[in-house]
C-alpha positions in Angstrom: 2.6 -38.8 -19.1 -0.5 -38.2 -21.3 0.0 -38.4 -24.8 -3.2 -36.3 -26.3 -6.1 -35.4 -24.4 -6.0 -36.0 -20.0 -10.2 -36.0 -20.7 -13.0 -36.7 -23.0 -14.1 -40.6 -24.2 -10.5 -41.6 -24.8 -7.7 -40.8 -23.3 -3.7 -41.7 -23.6 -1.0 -42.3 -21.5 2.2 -43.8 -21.2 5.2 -44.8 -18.1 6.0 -47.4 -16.5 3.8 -50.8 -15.3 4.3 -49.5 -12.0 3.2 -46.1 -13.2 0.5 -47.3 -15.3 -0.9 -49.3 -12.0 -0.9 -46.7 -9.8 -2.6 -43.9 -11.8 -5.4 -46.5 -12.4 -5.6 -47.5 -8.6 -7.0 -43.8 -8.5 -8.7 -43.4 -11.3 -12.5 -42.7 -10.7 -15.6 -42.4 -13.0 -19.1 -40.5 -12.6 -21.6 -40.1 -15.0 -24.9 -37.5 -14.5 -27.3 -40.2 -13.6 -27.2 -43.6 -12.7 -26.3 -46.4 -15.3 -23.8 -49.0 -16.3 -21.1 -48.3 -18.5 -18.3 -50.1 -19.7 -14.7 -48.9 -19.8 -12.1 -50.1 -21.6 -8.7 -50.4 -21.0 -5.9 -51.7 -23.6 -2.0 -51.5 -23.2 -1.8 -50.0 -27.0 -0.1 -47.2 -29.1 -1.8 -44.2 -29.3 -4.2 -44.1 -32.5 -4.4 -48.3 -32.4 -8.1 -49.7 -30.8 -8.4 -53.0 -29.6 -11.6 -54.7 -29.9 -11.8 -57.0 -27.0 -15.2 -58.7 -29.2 -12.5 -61.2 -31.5 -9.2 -59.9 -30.2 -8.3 -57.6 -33.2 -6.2 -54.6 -33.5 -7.3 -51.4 -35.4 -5.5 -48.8 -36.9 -5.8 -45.8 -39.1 -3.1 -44.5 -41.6 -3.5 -41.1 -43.1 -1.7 -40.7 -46.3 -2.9 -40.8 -50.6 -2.9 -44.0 -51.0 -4.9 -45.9 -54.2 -6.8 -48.8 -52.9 -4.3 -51.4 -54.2 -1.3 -49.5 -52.6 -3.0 -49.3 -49.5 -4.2 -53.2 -49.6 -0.2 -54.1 -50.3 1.2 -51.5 -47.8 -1.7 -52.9 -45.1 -0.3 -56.6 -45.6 3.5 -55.4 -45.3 2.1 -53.9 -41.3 2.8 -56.5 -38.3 1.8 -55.1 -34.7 2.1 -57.3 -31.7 3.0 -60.2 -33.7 -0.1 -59.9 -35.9 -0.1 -59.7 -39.7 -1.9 -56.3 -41.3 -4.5 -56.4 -43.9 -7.4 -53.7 -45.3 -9.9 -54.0 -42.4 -12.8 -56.2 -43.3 -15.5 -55.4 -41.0 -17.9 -58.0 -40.5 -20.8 -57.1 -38.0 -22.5 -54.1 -36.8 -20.7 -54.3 -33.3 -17.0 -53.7 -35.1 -18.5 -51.1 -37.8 -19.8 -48.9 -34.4 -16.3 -49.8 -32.3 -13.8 -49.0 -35.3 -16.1 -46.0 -36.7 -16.7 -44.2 -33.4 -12.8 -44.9 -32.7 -10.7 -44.3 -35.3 -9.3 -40.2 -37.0 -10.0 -40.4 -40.5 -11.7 -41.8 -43.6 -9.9 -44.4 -45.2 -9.9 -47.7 -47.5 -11.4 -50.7 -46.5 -10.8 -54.5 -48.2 -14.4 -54.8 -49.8 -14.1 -54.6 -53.9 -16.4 -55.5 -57.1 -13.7 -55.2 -59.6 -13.8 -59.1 -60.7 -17.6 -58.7 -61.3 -19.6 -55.3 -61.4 -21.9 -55.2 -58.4 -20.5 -58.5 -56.8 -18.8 -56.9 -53.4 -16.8 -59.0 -51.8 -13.9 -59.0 -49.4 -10.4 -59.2 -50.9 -8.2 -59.5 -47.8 -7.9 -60.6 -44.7 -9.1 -63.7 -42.9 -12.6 -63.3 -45.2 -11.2 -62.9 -48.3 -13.1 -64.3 -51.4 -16.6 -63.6 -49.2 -19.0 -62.1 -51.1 -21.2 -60.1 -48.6 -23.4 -57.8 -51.0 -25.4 -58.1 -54.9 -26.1 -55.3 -56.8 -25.8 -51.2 -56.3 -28.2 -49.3 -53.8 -30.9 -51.1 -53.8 -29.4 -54.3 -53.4 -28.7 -56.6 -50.5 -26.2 -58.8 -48.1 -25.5 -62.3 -49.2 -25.6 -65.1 -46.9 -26.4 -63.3 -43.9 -23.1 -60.8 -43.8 -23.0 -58.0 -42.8 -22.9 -54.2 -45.0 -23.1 -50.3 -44.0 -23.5 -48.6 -47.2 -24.5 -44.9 -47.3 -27.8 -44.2 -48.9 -28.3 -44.8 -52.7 -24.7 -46.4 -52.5 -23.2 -48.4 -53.9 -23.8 -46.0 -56.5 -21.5 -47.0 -59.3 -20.9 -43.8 -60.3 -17.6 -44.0 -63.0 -16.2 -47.3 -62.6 -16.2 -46.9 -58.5 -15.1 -50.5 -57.6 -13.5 -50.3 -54.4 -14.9 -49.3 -50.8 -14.1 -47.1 -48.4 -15.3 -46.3 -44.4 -16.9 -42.3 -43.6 -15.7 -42.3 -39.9 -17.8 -40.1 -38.9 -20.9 -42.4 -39.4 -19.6 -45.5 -40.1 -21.5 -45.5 -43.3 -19.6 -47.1 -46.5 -19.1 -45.3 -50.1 -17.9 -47.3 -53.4 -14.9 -44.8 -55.0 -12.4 -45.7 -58.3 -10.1 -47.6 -57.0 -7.3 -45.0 -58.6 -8.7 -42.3 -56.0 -5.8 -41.6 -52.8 -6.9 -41.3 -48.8 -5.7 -43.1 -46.1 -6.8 -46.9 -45.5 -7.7 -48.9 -42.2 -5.2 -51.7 -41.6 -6.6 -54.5 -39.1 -4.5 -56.8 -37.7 -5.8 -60.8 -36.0 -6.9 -63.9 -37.9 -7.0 -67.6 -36.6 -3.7 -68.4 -35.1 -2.5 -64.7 -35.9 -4.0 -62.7 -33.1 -2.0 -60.0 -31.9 -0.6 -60.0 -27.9 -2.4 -56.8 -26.8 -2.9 -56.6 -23.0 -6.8 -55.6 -22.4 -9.3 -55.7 -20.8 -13.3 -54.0 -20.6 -14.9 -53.2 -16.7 -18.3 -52.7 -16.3 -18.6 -49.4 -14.4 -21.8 -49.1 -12.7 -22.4 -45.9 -11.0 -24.4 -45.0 -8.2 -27.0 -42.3 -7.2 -24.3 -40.4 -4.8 -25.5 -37.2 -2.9 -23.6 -33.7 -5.3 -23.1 -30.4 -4.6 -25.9 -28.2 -5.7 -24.9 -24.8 -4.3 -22.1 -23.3 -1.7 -22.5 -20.5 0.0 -20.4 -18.6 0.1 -20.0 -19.0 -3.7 -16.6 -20.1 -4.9 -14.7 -17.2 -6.1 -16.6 -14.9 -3.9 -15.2 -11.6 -2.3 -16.1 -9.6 0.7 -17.7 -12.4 2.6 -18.5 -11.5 6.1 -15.7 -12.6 8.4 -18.6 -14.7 10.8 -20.0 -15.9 7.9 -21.3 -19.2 8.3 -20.6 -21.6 5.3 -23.5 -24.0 3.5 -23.6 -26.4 1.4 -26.7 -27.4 -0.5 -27.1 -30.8 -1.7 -29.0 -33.2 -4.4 -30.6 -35.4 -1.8 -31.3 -34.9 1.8 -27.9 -36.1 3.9 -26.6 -36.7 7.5 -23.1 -36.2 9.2 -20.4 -39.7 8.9 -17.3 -38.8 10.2 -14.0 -36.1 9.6 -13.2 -32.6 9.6 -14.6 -29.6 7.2 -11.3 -27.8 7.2 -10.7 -24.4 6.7 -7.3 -23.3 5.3 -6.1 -20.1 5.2 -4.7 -19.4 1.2 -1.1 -17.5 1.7 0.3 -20.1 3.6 -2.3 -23.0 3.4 -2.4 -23.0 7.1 -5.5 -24.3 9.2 -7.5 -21.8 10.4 -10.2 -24.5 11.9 -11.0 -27.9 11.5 -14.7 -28.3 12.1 -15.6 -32.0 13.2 -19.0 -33.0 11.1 -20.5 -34.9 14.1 -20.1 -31.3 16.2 -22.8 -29.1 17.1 -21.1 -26.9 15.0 -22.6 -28.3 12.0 -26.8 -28.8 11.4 -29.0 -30.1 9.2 -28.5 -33.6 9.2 -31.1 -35.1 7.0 -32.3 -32.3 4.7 -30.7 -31.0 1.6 -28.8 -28.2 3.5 -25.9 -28.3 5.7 -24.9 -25.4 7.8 -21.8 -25.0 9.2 -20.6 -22.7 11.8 -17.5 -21.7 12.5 -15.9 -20.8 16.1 -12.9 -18.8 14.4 -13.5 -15.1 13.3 -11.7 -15.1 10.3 -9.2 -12.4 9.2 -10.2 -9.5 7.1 -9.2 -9.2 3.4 -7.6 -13.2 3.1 -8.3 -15.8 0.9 -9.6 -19.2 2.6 -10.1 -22.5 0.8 -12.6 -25.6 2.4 -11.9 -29.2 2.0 -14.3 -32.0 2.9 -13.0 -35.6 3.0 -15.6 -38.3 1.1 -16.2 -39.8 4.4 -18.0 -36.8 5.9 -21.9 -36.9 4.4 -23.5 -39.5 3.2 -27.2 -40.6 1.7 -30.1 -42.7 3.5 -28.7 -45.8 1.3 -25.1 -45.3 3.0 -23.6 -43.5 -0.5 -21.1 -41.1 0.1 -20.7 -37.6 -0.9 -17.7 -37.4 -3.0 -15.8 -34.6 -1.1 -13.9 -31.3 -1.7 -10.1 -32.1 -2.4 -8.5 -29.8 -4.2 -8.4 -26.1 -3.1 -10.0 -24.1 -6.5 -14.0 -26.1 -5.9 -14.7 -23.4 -2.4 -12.6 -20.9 -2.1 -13.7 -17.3 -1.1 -12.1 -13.6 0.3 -13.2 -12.2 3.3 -14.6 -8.6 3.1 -12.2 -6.0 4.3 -13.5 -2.8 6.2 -10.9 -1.2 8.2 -8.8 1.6 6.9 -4.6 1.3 7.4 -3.6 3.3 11.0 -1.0 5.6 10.3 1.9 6.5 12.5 4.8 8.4 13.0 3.8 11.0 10.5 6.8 13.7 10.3 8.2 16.2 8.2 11.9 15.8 7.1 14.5 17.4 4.5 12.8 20.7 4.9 13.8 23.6 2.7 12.2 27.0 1.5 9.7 25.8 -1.2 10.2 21.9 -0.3 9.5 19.3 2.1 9.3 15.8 2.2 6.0 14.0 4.6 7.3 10.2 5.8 4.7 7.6 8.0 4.0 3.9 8.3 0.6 2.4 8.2 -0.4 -1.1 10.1 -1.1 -2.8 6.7 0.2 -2.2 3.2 -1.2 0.9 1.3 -1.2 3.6 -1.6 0.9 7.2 -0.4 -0.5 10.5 -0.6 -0.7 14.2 0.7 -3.4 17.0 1.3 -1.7 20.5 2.2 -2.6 23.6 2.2 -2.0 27.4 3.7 -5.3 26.8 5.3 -8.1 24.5 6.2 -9.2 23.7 3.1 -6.3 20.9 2.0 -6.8 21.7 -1.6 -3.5 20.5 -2.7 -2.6 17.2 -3.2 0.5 14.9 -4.3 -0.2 12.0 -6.9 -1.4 8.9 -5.1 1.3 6.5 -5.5 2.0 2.4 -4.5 -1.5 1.5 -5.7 -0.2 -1.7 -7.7 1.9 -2.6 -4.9 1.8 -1.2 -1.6 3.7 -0.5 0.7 3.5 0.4 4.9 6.9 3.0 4.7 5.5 5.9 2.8 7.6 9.2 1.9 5.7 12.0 -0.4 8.1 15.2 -1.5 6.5 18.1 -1.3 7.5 21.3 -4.2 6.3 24.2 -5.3 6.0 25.7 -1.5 6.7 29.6 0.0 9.2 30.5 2.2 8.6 31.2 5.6 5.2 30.0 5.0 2.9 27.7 7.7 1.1 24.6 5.8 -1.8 22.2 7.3 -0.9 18.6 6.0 -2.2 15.6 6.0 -0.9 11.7 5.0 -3.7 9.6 3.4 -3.3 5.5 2.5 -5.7 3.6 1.0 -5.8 -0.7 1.4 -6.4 -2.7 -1.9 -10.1 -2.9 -0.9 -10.4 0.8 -1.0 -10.3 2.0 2.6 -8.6 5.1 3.3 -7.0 6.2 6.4 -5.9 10.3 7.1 -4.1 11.2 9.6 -4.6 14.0 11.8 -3.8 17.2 10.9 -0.2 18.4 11.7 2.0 21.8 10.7 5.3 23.0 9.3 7.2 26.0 8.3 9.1 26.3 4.9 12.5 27.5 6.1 13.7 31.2 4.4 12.1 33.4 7.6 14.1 36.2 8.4 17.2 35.9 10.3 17.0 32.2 8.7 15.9 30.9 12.5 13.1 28.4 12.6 9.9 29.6 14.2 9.4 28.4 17.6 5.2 28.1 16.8 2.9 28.7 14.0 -0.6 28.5 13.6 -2.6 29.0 10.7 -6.6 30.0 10.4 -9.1 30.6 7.4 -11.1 33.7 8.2 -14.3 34.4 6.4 -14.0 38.0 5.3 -17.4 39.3 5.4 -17.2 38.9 9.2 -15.2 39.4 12.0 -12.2 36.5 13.0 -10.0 37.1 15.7 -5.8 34.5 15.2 -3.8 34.6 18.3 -0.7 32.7 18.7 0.9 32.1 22.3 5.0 31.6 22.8 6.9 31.8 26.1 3.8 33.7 27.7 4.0 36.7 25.2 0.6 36.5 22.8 -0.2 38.4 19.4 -3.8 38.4 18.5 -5.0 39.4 15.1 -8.3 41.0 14.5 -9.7 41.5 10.7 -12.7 43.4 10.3 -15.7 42.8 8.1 -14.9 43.2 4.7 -11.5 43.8 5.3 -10.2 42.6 1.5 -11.8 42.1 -1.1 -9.8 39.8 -3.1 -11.6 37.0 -1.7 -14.5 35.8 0.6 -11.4 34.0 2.5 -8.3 34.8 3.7 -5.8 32.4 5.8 -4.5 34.4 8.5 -0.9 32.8 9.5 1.3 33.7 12.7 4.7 32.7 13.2 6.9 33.1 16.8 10.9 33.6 16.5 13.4 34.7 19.1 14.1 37.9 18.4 17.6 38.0 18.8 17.8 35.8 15.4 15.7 38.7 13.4 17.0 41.7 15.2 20.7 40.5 14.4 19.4 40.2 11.0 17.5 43.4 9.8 18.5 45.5 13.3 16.7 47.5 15.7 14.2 50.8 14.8 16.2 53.7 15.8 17.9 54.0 19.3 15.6 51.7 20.9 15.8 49.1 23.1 14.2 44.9 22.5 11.2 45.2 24.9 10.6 41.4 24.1 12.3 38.1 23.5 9.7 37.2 21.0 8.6 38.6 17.8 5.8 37.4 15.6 6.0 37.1 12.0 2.2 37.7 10.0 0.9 36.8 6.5 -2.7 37.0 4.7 -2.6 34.7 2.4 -4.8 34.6 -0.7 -5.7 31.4 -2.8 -3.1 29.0 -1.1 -0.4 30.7 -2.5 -0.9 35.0 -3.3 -0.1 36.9 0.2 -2.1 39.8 0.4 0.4 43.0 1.2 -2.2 45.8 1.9 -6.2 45.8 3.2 -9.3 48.0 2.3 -9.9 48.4 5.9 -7.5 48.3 9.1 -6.3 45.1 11.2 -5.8 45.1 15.0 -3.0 43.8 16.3 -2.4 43.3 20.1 0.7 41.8 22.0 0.5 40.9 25.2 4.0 41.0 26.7 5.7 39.7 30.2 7.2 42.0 33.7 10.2 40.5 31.8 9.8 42.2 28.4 9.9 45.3 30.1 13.4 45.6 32.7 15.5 47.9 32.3 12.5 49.7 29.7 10.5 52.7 30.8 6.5 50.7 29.8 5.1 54.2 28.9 7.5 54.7 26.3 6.5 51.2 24.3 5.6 51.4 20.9 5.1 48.2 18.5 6.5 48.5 14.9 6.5 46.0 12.0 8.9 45.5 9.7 8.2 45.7 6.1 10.3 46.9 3.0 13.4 46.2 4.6 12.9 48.6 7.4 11.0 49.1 11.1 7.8 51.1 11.3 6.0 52.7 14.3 2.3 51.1 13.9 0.1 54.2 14.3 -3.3 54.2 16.4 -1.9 52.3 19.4 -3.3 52.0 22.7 -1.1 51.0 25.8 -2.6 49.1 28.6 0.2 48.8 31.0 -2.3 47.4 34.1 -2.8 44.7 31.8 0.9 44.3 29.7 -0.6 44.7 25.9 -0.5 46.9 23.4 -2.8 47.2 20.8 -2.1 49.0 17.1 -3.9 49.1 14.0 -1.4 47.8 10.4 -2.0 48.3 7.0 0.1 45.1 6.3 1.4 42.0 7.8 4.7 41.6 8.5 7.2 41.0 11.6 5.8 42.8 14.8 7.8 43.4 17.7 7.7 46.0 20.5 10.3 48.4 21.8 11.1 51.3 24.4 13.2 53.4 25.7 14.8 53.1 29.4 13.4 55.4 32.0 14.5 58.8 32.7 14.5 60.8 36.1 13.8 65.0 36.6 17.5 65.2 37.3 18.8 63.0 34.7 20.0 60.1 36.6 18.5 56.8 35.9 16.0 55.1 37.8 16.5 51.3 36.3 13.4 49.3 37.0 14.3 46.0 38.3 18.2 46.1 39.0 18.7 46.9 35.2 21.8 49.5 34.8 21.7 51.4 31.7 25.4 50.9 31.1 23.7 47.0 31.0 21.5 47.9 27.9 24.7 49.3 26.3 26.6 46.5 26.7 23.0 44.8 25.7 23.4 46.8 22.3 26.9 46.2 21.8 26.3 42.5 22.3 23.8 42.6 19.1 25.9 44.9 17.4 24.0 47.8 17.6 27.0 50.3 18.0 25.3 53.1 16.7 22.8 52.6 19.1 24.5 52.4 22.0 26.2 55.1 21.1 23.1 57.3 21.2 22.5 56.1 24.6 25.7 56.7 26.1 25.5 60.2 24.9 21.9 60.4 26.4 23.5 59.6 29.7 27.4 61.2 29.8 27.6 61.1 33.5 27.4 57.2 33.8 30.1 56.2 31.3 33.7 56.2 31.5 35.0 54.2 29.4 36.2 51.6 32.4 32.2 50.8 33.4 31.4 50.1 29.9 34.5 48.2 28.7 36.5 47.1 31.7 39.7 45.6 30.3 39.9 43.4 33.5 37.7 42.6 35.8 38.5 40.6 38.2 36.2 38.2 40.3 34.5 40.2 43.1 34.6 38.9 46.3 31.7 41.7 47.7 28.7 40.1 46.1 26.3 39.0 48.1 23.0 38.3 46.4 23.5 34.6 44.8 20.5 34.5 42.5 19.2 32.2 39.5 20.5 33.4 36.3 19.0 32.8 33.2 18.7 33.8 29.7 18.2 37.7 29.0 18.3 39.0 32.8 21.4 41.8 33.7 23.0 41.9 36.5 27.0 42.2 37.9 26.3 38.8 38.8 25.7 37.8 35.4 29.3 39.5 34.3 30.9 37.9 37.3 29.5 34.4 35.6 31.2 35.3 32.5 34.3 35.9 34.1 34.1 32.5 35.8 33.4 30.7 32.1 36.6 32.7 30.5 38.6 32.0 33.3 37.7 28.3 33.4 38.5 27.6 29.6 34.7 27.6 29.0 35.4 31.6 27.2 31.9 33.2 26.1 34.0 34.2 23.0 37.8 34.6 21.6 37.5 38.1 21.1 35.1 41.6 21.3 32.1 41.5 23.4 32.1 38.9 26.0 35.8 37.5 25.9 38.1 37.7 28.7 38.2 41.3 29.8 35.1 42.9 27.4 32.6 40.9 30.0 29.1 42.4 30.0 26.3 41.9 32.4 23.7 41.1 30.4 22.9 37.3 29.4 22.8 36.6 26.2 23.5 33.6 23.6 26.9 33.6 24.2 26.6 33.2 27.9 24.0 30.7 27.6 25.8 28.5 25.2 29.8 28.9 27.1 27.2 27.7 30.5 25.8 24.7 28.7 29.1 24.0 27.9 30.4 24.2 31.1 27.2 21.9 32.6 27.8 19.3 29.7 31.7 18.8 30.9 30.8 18.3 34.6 27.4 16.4 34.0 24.9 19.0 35.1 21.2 18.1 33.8 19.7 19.5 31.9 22.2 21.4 30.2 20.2 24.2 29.0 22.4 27.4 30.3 20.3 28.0 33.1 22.5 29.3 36.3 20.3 27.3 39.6 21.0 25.5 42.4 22.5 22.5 41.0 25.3 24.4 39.0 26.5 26.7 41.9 27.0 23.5 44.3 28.5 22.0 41.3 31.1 25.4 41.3 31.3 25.6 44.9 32.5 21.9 45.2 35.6 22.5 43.0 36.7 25.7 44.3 35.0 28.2 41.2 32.7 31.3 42.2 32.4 34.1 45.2 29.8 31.6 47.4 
C-alpha cells in the first residue's frame, strides 16, 4: 500500500516481507539518457532517511520548539534501538543527503552560547567539537565541516544557536528562545540503529523508445484497413511474439500479428509497419500490446513494450448509416398516429410527414444520449380523413442517418367511419397543368387541375382516397331515387399549406371515373350521372361527358369531396323492363331495402306497379327451388334467384344472413350484399373452405353437395 506519493524521487510503501519482495521483483527504472544512478532502498517509517554513508537515521519533527526543548526532546527519541540527539552534520555528503531529504526547517545541535563566535557542536557523538571561529567571514576549525548561508553567522540579537534551511541545505544562527521544528539524528559508536538498507547502482541502457504511433493514441475515425506504425528512437529489427490487437468492449483478440511475419516490415530502420489481415469493425475501440521481446537494437537492447491498454488505443471510423425495418403505423386515430421500426444498430428516433411531398413536419429527435434499435414516434396534431407521406429517420452516434422509404396512412374520421381501401397523395404546381389518378378494384378517378386553378398558393397537394361505397352510402344515403352504379367511391381533398383544405377554385377541375361492365347491371349506362357529396348532401356535377364505348365519365367540380356515380335501371316503350345482365328490377328493390333506402325503393316500385305484388318483393317463405338450373359463381354485389336460393341455404343451415328484416329467414333477397358475404364466410370457416372470403365457387358447392345442402 503506498503511503504518500506512488512516483517522484521518493516514494513509500508499506505490507508484508513477502509483499514488499514481490513489488520490488517488478520494480523497473529508466531515466532519459544513459547514466548510472543509485537507488536506495531502506525498510524505514515514512518521513525517517537512512544514510547508508555511517549508518545513521534521520528525522524531521515539525513543531515550536526553542533550541533547548528541542535538544532535550531529541535526546528523549529512540528509533530502532538508537538513541536521538539534535543532528550534527559533519560533511558535505550528509548536509546534501539530510537537506535534499527531509520536510522542513528545523534546529540543528551546533551553538556559541559558552563563547560568542565559538560554534561548536553540543550533542551527539561530536559534542564539545568546535567546528567554526568567528561570524561571516570566519572559518572551520580543524578541518570540519560548515554550510552557513551568506554573511552568516550574522550575530544579529544574541542569535547563538543554529538551524538547517532545507531547501538549500544552507545554515542560519537564530536566538536560541525562537520555536520551529528540530532534526533529531539517531547512531553513534556502539548505538547504531538496526535499519534494513541497502543502495543499488542502477545503470541504464540506451534502449530503442517510442517516438510516434500511428494511428495516434486516442484517435477516432481511423480507417478500418488501416495499417498501424510505430516510429522509433533508433533503427530496429523483429525478435520474437505477437503485436496483438484487442478489441475494447470485451478485450477480445481481434488478431495477433507474429513480428517475424511478412506482415510486419521495416526491420532495420526507425519505422515499423504493420499490416493487418483482419478488417476491423466500424465504430469500436481497439487497444495494441507489444511484448518487450518483440524489437530490439543492433546491440541486442530491447524495446520496452506496450502493456497496458491506455499507451495505443484508437476508434475506427464509422460510415454506414443504421438500416431500418419493419416501419409501420399503429394506434391510429383521427388527428393521431403512432410510426414504430427497428434499425440494425442503435440510433436517435425521428419522423418527417407531411400532406405532400415536401415532409416539412417533423417530431423531436429523441434517444440521442442513449440509443436505441426499437423506435416509436407519436404523431398529433393530424386531420381526419387525411392521407400523410411519412418517413422514419435514425442517426448512429457518429452522425450517419438512415430514412426510410416513403410509406402512407389515412387518419381515421372518413365518412361512414370505414378505412380507405387506397390513397395517394400528389403536390401539383398550380401555374401548370397536373393530372392525380387513383386505381381500386379496376374503377379509376383521375383528377385534372388547370393552370392557375387557385391562387392561394403556387402548390396544392391533390389527395384521393377509395372506400366501398356501401360504408358511405349507408352513412349519408343515396341522391334521390337512384341506384349505386359502383362499388367504389372516391373521397378528394386540395390541401393548402400541410394542413388548410381548399373548399372552392378560381377555375374548374376535371374529374373522370372510369367504371367496370359491373358497375353498370341492372343500370340503364345512358342515364349515369356522377355527383359529389358536399354540405351534407349529393350533387349532380354539371358539364359531364359520358363515354359509354370506353366506361368513364368525365364532369367538371367546383369542390372536392366524395364522388360517386349513379343511374337509373332501364326502361322499355311498353313499360316492361329490359334488365341488362339477368338483373330483375324487383332485385334493385330488395337492393334498396338492403341499404335502407325505403323511400327509394318505394319510388321504384311505383315506377314499375305491374312487377310487384307484395309476394315477389317480400316472400314470407321461400322455399328451396328444385327448377334451377344454371349453377354459377356467386360473389359479392351480383343478383340473381340463385343468390336468394344461397341465402335460403345459410338461414336454413344455422348460418342466418340476419335474425330479423331484410335477409333473415323468409325476407331473403337476391342481391349479394354484406350480409350474405359475411353468413358464407361463416359457413366456409366451420367446414374448412379456403380462403374464406364469401366467395360462392367450385370448392364451396362440392363442399354443399357432399353433405346433402343445395339444388346440384
Amino acid at each position: 500500500t503506498f503511503d504518500g506519493a506512488s512516483s517522484g524521487s521518493t516514494i513509500y510503501f508499506s505490507g508484508t516481507v513477502a509483499n514488499i519482495n514481490a513489488a520490488l521483483s517488478t520494480l523497473t527504472y529508466s531515466r532519459a539518457s544513459t547514466g548510472t544512478d543509485t537507488l536506495e532502498v531502506s525498510l524505514v517509517n515514512r518521513g525517517e532517511i537512512f544514510f547508508t554513508d555511517n549508518n545513521h537515521l534521520y528525522q524531521f519533527v515539525s513543531g515550536s520548539y526553542t533550541w533547548n526543548a528541542a535538544k532535550t526532546a531529541a535526546e528523549a527519541r529512540t528509533s530502532y534501538g538508537a538513541s536521538g540527539y539534535l543532528a550534527t552534520i559533519t560533511s558535505s555528503a550528509e548536509n546534501t543527503f539530510v537537506s535534499g531529504r527531509l520536510t522542513g526547517d528545523g534546529w540543528i545541535g551546533g551553538t556559541d552560547s559558552a563563547v560568542e563566535g565559538t560554534w561548536k557542536w553540543a550533542t551527539g557523538p561530536e559534542a564539545g567539537t568546535t567546528f567554526w571561529q568567528g561570524t561571516g567571514g570566519g572559518s572551520t576549525v580543524g578541518g570540519n565541516y560548515a554550510q552557513w548561508n551568506t554573511g552568516e553567522p550574522n550575530q544579529s540579537g544574541e542569535e547563538d544557536c543554529a538551524e538547517t534551511y532545507v531547501a538549500s541545505g544552507k545554515w542560519n544562527d537564530l536566538p536560541c528562545s525562537a520555536t520551529l521544528g528540530y532534526v533529531v539524528e539517531y547512531g553513534a559508536p556502539g548505538d547504531l540503529p538496526t535499519v534494513v538498507a541497502t543502495n543499488i547502482s542502477v545503470v541504464t541502457a540506451d534502449v530503442p523508445a517510442v517516438t510516434s504511433l500511428s494511428p495516434l493514441n486516442g484517435a477516432s475515425s481511423i480507417g478500418v484497413n488501416a495499417n498501424l506504425v510505430i516510429g522509433f528512437s533508433k533503427a530496429v529489427s523483429a525478435g520474437t511474439g505477437n503485436v496483438t490487437i484487442y478489441k475494447v468492449s470485451d478485450d477480445s483478440v481481434v488478431e495477433a500479428i507474429d513480428v517475424s511475419s511478412e506482415k510486419v516490415t521495416g526491420g532495420g530502420t526507425t519505422s515499423i509497419t504493420l499490416n493487418p489481415d483482419a478488417t476491423l469493425d466500424e465504430g469500436t475501440e481497439y487497444y495494441i500490446l507489444i511484448p518487450s521481446t518483440a524489437f530490439k537494437d543492433a546491440s541486442e537492447n530491447i524495446f520496452d513494450g506496450i502493456s497496458d491498454e491506455s499507451t495505443w488505443a484508437f476508434t475506427t471510423e464509422d460510415v454506414t448509416a443504421p438500416v431500418l425495418s419493419a416501419v409501420t403505423i399503429t394506434d391510429l386515430a383521427t388527428t393521431t398516429a403512432t410510426v414504430t421500426w427497428t434499425s440494425g444498430e442503435a440510433g436517435s428516433s425521428k419522423v418527417v410527414y407531411s400532406t405532400g411531398s415536401s415532409y416539412a413536419s417533423t417530431t423531436s429527435e429523441t434517444n440521442t444520449s442513449s440509443r436505441v434499435t426499437s423506435h416509436s414516434k407519436g404523431l398529433t396534431g393530424l386531420t381526419r380523413c387525411t392521407t400523410y407521406n411519412y418517413k422514419a429517420v435514425s442517426g448512429d452516434s457518429f452522425a450517419n442517418y438512415a430514412t426510410s422509404t416513403s410509406a402512407l396512412f389515412t387518419t381515421l374520421g372518413c365518412v361512414g367511419n370505414s378505412a380507405p381501401a387506397a390513397a395517394t397523395t400528389t403536390t401539383v404546381t398550380v401555374s401548370g397543368t397536373a393530372t392525380s389518378t387513383l386505381t381500386q378494384s379496376g374503377r379509376t378517378l383521375t383528377v385534372s387541375t388547370p393552370e392557375n386553378f387557385t391562387a392561394t398558393s403556387s402548390t396544392v397537394v391533390i389527395q384521393i382516397r377509395s372506400q366501398e361505397a356501401t360504408g358511405v352510402l349507408d352513412a349519408v344515403g343515396m341522391p334521390g331515387s337512384l341506384s349505386t352504379a359502383a362499388s367504389i367511391v372516391f373521397d378528394v381533398t386540395a390541401i393548402v399549406d400541410d394542413e388548410v383544405e381548399l373548399d372552392s377554385f378560381d377555375a374548374p377541375v376535371t374529374i373522370t371515373y372510369e367504371y367496370t361492365d359491373t358497375d353498370i347491371d341492372g343500370i340503364d349506362e345512358s342515364t349515369l350521372s356522377m355527383y359529389h357529396y358536399h354540405d351534407d348532401a349529393w350533387f349532380e356535377l354539371d358539364d359531364c361527358s359520358l363515354d359509354m364505348a370506353g366506361n368513364s365519365i368525365t364532369c367538371t367540380t367546383p369542390n372536392f369531396s366524395i364522388f360517386g356515380i349513379f343511374g337509373s335501371p332501364p326502361v322499355t316503350a311498353g313499360g316492361s323492363s329490359s334488365i341488362k345482365r339477368g338483373t330483375s328490377i324487383q332485385g334493385q328493390v330488395r337492393n334498396l331495402i338492403s341499404l335502407g333506402k325505403v323511400a327509394e325503393a318505394a319510388v321504384l316500385k311505383a315506377a314499375w306497379p305491374h312487377l310487384f305484388a307484395e309476394s315477389a318483393v317480400a316472400a314470407t317463405s321461400v322455399p328451396v327451388s328444385t327448377n334451377i338450373t344454371m349453377v354459377r359463381d356467386l360473389e359479392y354485389l351480383m343478383t340473381g334467384d340463385d343468390v336468394r336460393q344461397l341465402q335460403v341455404l345459410l338461414n336454413a343451415n344455422k348460418y342466418a344472413l340476419t335474425s330479423s328484416g331484410v335477409g333473415s329467414g323468409g325476407n331473403e333477397t337476391d342481391y349479394f350484399g354484406t350480409l350474405t358475404r359475411t353468413a358464407l364466410s361463416r359457413y366456409q370457416t366451420a367446414n374448412g373452405i379456403t380462403p374464406a372470403v364469401g366467395y360462392f365457387g367450385p370448392l364451396t358447392r362440392a363442399q354443399m353437395k357432399s353433405v346433402g345442402i343445395g339444388w346440384w
